[in-house]
N, C-alpha and C positions, 0 to 999 in steps of 0.2 A: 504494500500500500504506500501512494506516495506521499511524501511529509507536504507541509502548508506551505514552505519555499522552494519546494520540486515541481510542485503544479503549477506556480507563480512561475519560477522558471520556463516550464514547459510552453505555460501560456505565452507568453513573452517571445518566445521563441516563433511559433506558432504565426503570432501578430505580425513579425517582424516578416515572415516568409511571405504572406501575405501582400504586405504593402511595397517591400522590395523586390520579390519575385528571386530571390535567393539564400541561401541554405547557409549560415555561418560557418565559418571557414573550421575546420576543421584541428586534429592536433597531428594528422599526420600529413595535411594539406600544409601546414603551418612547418614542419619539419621539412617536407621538401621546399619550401622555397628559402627555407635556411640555409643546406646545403649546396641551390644553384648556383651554380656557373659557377666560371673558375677566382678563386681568392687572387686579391690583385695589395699587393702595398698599398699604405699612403702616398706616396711618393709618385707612385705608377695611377693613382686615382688624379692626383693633384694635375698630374700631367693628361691623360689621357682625358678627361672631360674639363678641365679647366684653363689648360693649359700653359700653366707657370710649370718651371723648373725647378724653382726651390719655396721654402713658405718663406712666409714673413715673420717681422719682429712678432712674437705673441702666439702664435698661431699653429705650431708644432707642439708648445707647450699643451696646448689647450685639448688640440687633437686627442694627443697622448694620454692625456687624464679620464677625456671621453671613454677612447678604447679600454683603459685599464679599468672602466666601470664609478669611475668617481663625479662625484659631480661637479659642476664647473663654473665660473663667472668671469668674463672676458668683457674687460672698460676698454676697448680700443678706438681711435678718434674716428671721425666717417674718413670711407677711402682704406680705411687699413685692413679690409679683407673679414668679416666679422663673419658672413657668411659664411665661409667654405671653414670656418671650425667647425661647426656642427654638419654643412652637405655631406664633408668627406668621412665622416666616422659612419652617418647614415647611411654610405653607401658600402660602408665594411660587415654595419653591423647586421645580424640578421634581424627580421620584421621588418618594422616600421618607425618611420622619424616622424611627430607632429609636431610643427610649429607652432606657436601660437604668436598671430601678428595682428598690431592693432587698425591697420590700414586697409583697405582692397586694393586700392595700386600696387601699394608694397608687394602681396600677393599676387598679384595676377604681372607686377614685371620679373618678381624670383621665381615663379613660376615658367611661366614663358621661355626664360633663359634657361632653366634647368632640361625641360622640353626640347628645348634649341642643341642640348650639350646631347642628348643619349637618353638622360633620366628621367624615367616615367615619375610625374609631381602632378599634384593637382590642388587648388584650392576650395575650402567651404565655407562661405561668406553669405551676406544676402544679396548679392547680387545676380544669385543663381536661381532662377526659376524652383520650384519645388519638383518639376521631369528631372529638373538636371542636376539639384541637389541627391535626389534618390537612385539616378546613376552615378554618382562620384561616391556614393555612398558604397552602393553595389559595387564596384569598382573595387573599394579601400578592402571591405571584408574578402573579396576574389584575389588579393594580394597584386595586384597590378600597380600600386605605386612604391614606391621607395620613399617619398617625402609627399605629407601634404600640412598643406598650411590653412589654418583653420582661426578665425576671428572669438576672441576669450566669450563673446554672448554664446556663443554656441553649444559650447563644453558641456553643458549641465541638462540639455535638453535631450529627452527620452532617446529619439533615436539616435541622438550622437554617441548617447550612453550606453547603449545597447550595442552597437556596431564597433566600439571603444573594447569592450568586454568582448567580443570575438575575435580580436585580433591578437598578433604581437606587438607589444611598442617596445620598442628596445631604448628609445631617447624622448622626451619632450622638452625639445629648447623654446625657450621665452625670448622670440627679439623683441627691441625695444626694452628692457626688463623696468628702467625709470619709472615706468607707466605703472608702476605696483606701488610705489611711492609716494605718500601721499605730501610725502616733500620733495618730489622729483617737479618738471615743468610742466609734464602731461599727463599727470594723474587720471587715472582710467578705474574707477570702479569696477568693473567687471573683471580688472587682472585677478583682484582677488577670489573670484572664485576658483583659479589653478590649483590652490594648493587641495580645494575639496573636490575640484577633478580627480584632480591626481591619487586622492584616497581612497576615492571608488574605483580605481581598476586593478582587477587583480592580482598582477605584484605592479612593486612601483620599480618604474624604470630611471634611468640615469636622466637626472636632469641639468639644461643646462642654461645658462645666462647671460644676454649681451646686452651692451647698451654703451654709446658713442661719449655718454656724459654724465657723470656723475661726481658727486661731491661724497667725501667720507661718508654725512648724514646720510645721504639716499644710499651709498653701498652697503651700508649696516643694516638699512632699510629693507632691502634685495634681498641679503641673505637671513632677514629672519621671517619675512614674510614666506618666501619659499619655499624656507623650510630645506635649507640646501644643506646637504651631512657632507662634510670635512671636504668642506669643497678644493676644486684646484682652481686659487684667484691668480689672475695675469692681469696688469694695467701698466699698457705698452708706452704712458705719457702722454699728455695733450699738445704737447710742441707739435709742430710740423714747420718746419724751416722755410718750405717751399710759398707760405701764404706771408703775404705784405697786409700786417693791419692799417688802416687810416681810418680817423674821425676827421669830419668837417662841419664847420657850424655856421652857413651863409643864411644871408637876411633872405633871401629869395632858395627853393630846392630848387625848383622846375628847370630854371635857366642851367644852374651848376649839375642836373642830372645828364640832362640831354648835351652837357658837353662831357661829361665823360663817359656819356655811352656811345658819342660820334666818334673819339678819339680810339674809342676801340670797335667800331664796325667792322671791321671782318673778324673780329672773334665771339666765342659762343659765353652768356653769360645771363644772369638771372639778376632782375630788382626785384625786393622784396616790398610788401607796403603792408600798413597795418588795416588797412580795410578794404571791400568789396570794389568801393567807390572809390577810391584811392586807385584800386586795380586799374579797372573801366579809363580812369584819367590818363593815366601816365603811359597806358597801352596806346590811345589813341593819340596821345600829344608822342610819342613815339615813331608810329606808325608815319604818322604827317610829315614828320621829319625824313620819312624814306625808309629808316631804320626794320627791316622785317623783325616785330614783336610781336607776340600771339601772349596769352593772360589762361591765369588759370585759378578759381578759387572757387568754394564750397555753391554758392550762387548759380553756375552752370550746369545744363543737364550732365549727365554721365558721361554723356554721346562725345557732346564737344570739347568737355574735362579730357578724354580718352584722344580723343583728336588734337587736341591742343598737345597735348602731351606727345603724343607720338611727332609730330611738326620738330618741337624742339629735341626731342631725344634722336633725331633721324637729320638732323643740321636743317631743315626746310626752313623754319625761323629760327633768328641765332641768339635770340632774346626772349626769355619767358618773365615777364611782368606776374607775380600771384605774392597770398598772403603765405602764410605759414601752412595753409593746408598740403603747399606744392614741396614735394623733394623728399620725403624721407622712405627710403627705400630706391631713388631713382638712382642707376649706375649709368652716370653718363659723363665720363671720363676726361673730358677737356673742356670743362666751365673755368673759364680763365678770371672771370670777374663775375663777384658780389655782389651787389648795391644794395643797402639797407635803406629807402628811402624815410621811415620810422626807426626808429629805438625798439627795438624789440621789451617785452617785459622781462626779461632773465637774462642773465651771463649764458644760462646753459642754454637757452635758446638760440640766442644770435651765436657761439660758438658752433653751434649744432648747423644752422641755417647757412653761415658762412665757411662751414668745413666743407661743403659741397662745392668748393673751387677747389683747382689743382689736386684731382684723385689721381692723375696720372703722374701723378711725383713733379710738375713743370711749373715756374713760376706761374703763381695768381696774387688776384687781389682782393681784399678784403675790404669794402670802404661803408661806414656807416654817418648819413646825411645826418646829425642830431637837432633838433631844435624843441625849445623847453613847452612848445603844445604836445609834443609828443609824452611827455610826462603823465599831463591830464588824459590822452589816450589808451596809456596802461594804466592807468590805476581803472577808467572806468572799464577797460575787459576786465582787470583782475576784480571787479565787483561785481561784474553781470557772471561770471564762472564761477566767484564764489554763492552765491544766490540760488544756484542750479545744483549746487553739489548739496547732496542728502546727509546734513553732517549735524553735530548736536552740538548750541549754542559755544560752548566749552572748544568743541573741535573748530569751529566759526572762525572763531576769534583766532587762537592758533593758527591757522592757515592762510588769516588777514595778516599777522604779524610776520612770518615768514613770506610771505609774496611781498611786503612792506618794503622785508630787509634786502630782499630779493631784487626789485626796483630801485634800491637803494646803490646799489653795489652795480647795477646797470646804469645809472648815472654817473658815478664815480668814474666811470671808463671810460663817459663820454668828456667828462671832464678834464681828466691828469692829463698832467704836464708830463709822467713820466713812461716810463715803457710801457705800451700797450700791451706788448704777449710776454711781458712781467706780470701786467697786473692780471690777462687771465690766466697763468699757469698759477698767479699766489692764491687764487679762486678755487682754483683745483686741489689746491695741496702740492703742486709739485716745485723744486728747486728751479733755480734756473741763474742765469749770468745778470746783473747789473744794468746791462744793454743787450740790445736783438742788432742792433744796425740795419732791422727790413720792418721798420714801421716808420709812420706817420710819424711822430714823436723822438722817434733814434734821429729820423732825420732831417727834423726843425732846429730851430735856437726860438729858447724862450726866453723876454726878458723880462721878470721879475719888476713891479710897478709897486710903490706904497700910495695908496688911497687910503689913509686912513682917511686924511681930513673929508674928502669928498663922501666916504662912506659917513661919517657924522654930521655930513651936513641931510646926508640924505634924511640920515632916520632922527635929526632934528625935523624936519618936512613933516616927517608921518606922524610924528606926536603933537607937532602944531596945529595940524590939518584934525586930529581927534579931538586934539583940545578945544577947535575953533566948531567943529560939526558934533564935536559928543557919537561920533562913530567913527569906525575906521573907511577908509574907502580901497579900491584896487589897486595895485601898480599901474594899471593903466592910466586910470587919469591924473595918480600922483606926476 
């Protein structure tokens, strides 16, 4: 007679043949595709589908940990190959690799390209139909892919759960991992359901952890939310030699944009803007100028997100105008120039945003337009996101203060006088030399001015002006 979780079971089972039209994979289905085909090196993998010769800083280390069953956390900057730590061990390992990734681009271009190389990948997102969700589903349980990548909402839902528990997973890496962090810049609620994925599947497999940027707080962060056992950590430094930072602070952007985005027309590069409308502007004041620009931000259908995108990743346009929705995930290997037309709200953001120049190791440029409206622009996102996120008065506040300090320290940068990728590596935690000699600031002379007097006369003004009105008024019409 069968017990009360045998026929629950069975049922389940039952349900799932039904709606899928296939039979969960088996354990001796699951042992032959163990054993297929012939065992190949790291080395011989690295090469043969990816085509490097030797790995990179970080990367070997990382590997290595994978394979030996441990679990992993790899901070390496964009550009430094994050990927292929976990591709290449999923192509060693027997089963299956599930990513969890918080984008559909990001997905559907690691996808693509794995596609492109040999390796059967697929993604499960909602951008899939529910025919083509329930093939890629069928699919995963029939053992046909090697990696798939899968968006953190999805994890906990019946059929994910159910087709999860007839496979093997031998890995699930977390890119992006920050997003688990509720002191990282892109905090994602939903990361946290990973770790009560992870508990519901039959045994737990090796898991593992990237992410472009983080600060001690959010690595501490990483590894106890995930719950990561004796992990193997690698953080390969946030320098990168090859990017030139510059701040500039003109009374006018528009004029100072459109001249250093002419001065560089024949090469490929991205302005970033802090809004929708900001996009739409500076694309079309672009465009008029001759300049071939294409825009890309949350505001357009999928269709022409997807077309836009491809325009610029294919050299069609050589300029992609978008806000922060645009680049993470995109490998497009010769953006020689930045533009920040807004102050981003975090260090880790615009380092993040601006490390998408020179992935190909070649001189780029880093340049962020600052001006002090853009201050009042982040504080009001960082209050329209604090507002939305599901958190208790206590956590509120916390999260105001940290974004506060956060904003704070994004000023700062825009402001020094002194080494720019000093002051983001002292951000990071990491050492560094006195001077860089390939920034904006190595390569000024500043001359030090005393205003005291003028500063006291000013703020004699402001106390007159209250004493005279019994209120304060704005800097403007002081």
């Amino acid at each position: 007679m069968k017990t009360a979780s045998a026929r629950i079971a069975a049922n389940k089972r039952q349900d799932f043949i039904k709606e899928y039209g296939v039979v969960p994979i088996s354990e001796l289905h699951r042992f032959f595709i163990k054993k297929k085909g012939v065992l190949m090196t790291k080395e011989e993998v690295l090469k043969k589908y990816f085509g490097y010769d030797s790995f990179r800083a970080g990367q070997e280390t990382l590997v290595n940990g994978i394979l030996s069953g441990r679990d992993t956390l790899g901070i390496m900057p964009t550009g430094a190959g994050k990927s292929l730590c976990y591709q290449i061990p999923a192509l060693l390992m027997p089963g299956i690799t599930l990513v969890i990734s918080p984008l559909i681009s990001l997905m559907k271009d690691q996808v693509t390209a794995l596609n492109q190389a040999g390796i059967h990948a697929a993604y499960l997102n909602s951008s899939l139909t529910q025919g083509q969700y329930q093939t890629a589903l069928r699919n995963l349980i029939q053992g046909r892919y090697k990696i798939v990548y899968v968006a953190p909402e999805r994890l906990l839902t019946e059929s994910f759960l159910w087709a999860a528990s007839q496979i093997e997973i031998s890995m699930v890496s977390v890119d992006e991992a920050h997003c688990i962090s509720q002191w990282g810049q892109d905090f994602r609620p939903s990361y946290r359901k990973i770790t009560e994925f992870v508990a519901r599947l039959p045994r737990r497999p090796v898991l593992s952890a990237f992410t472009a940027t983080a600060t001690a707080e959010v690595q501490a962060d990483i590894l106890t939310q995930l719950e990561l056992r004796d992990p193997v950590k690698v953080m390969t430094g946030f320098n990168r030699p090859n990017l030139y930072f510059a701040v500039q602070q003109p009374k006018r952007k528009q004029p100072v944009l459109t001249a250093l985005v002419e001065a560089r027309r024949d090469r490929s590069g991205i302005v970033y803007c802090a809004t929708r409308s900001g996009v739409e502007k500076i694309c079309d004041l672009l465009c008029q100028r001759g300049i071939p620009a294409t825009r890309y931000h949350a505001g357009l259908s999928e269709e022409e997100r997807q077309r836009n995108q491809d325009d610029f990743q294919f050299d069609r346009k050589t300029v992609m105008v978008a806000t922060n929705a645009f680049g993470m995930g995109i490998d497009k290997s010769n953006v020689s120039f930045v533009i920040h037309y807004n102050m981003p709200k975090s260090l880790e953001a615009y380092y993040q945003e601006a490390g998408r120049a020179g992935r190909d190791g070649e001189a780029a440029e880093c340049i962020l337009l600052y001006g002090p409206g853009d201050v009042a622009t982040a504080q009001f996102f960082l209050q329209q996101a604090g507002e939305n996120e599901d958190l208790s008065p206590e956590e509120r506040a916390e999260v105001q203060a940290r974004d506060a300090r956060r904003l704070e320290a994004m000023v700062n940068y825009c402001k020094t006088t002194h080494c720019l990728r000093g002051h983001l590596l002292d951000y990071f935690g990491q050492a560094h030399d006195p001077t860089c000699g390939n920034c904006g600031n190595c390569r000024s002379q500043f001359v030090q001015v005393d205003i005291t007097r003028q500063a006291q006369m000013i703020l004699s003004c402001v106390k007159r002006v209250q004493g005279k009105l019994g209120y304060y008024v704005g800097a403007d019409l002081l």
